[in-house]
Steps between C-alpha positions, in 0.01 A plus 500: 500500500631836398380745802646828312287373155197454696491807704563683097224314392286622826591813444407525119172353605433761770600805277272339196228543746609846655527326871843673557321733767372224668827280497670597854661249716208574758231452274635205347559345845162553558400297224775227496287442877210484370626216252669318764112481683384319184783286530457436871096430385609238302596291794258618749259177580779247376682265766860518501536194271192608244722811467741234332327352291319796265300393177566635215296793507563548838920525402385716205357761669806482776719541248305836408536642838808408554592685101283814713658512821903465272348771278421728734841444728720542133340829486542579846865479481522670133306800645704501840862438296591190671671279367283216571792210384750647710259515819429141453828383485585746794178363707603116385846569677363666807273210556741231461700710766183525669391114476849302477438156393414255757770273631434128454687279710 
């Protein structure tokens, strides 16, 4: 996945629409939240192990939640200018500083 492609393509798509205005980090926070709620919905009334096993249109419209809630974060970051590969990799080392490995003996 290129992130710096998508968030060009996100940001064609907003300014073929004229949504520029409407495109701050706050706003899109906002909604990236409000995404994540339909995600959560999806699992609402499942047990733990239903929430395993999805149908198929069940994993479908996951999968366009989940598309939602990574839109909406890409954008964040374009908007805010973070470099949204470089915190990864910075939060991936702080948490393996964090969380060392467990020792098995």
């Amino acid at each position: 996945m290129d992130i710096r492609a998508l968030q060009q393509r996100l940001r064609r798509f907003a300014a073929e629409r004229d949504w520029q205005p409407y495109q701050t980090p706050k706003n899109l926070a906002m909604a990236m939240t409000v995404e994540a709620a339909e995600l959560l919905e999806i699992f609402q009334w499942l047990t733990p192990e239903q929430s395993l096993r999805l149908d198929d249109d069940q994993r479908r419209h996951l999968g366009e939640e989940l598309s939602d809630v990574l839109l909406y974060l890409l954008q964040i970051a374009d908007h805010a200018g973070v470099d949204l590969e470089a915190a990864v990799e910075r939060k991936l080392a702080l948490n393996a500083i964090k969380h060392p490995p467990l020792s098995r003996s």
